[in-house]
DOTIPA-608053 format. One record per residue (C-alpha): residue in three letters; x, y, z; residue number from 0. Coordinates in nm, 2 decimals. Example, Ala and Ser with C-alpha at 12.3 -4.5 7.8 and 13.67 -1.06 7.14 Angstrom:
! residues 2
('ALA'; (1.23; -0.45; 0.78); 0),
('SER'; (1.37; -0.11; 0.71); 1),
! end
This chain:
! residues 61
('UNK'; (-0.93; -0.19; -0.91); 0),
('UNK'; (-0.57; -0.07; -0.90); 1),
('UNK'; (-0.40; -0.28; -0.66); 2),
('UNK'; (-0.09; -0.08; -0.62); 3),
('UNK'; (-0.27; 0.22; -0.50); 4),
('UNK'; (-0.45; 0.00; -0.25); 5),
('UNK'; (-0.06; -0.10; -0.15); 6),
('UNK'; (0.06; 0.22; -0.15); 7),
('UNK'; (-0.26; 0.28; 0.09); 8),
('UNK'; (-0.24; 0.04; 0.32); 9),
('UNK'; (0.14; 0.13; 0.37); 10),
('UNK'; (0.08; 0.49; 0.47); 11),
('UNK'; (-0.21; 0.35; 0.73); 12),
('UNK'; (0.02; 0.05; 0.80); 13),
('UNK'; (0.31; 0.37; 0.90); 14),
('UNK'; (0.01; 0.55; 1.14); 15),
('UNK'; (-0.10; 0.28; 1.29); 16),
('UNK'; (0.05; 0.00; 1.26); 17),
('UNK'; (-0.08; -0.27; 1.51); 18),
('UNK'; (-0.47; -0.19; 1.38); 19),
('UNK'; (-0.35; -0.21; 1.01); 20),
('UNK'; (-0.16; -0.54; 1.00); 21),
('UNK'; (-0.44; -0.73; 1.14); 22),
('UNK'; (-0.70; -0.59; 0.94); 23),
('UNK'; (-0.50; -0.64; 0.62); 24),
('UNK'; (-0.47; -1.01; 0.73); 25),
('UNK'; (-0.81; -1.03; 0.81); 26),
('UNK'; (-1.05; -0.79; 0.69); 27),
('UNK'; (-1.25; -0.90; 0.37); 28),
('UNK'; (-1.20; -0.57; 0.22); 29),
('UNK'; (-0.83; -0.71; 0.16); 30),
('UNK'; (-0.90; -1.02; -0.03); 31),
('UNK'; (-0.85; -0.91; -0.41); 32),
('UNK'; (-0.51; -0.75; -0.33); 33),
('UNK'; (-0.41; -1.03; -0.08); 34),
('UNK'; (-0.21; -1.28; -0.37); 35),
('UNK'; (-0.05; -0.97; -0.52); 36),
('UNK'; (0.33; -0.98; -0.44); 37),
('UNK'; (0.35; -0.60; -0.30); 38),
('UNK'; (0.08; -0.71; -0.06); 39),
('UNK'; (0.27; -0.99; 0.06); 40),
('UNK'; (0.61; -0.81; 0.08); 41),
('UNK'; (0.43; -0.49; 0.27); 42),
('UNK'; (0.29; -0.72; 0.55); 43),
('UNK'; (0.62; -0.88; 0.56); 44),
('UNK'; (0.82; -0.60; 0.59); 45),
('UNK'; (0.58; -0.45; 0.82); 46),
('UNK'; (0.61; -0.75; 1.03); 47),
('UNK'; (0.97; -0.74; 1.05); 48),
('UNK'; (0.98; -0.41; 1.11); 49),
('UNK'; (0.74; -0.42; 1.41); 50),
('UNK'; (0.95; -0.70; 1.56); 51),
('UNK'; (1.28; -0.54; 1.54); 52),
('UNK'; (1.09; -0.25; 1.73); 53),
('UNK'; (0.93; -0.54; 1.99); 54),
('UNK'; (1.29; -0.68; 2.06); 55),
('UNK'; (1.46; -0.34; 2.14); 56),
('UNK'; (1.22; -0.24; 2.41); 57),
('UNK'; (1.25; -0.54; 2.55); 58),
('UNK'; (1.63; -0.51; 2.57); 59),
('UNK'; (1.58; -0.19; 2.77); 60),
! end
């Protein structure tokens, strides 16, 4: 399995869509072998971050 591709996929869903691919990265059991690997954990972080920044600014409007 090449993790890194399976990153570098689940960013580009992650930038579609990302509400339905956070969760299911968390979640789904198709995640698990890439789940410990560092770029997984620093993609959902950073995806996090970014959604919340987006989540805080609406609300300021």
């Amino acid at each position: 399995m090449n993790s890194q591709l399976a990153v570098n996929n689940l960013k580009s869903a992650i930038e579609l869509n990302p509400n339905k691919w956070q969760e299911l990265a968390k979640t789904d059991s198709d995640f698990v072998k890439i789940r410990q690997h560092a770029d997984f954990k620093q993609l959902i972080r950073q995806s996090q971050e970014s959604r919340n920044q987006k989540s805080r600014k609406k609300s300021k409007k």
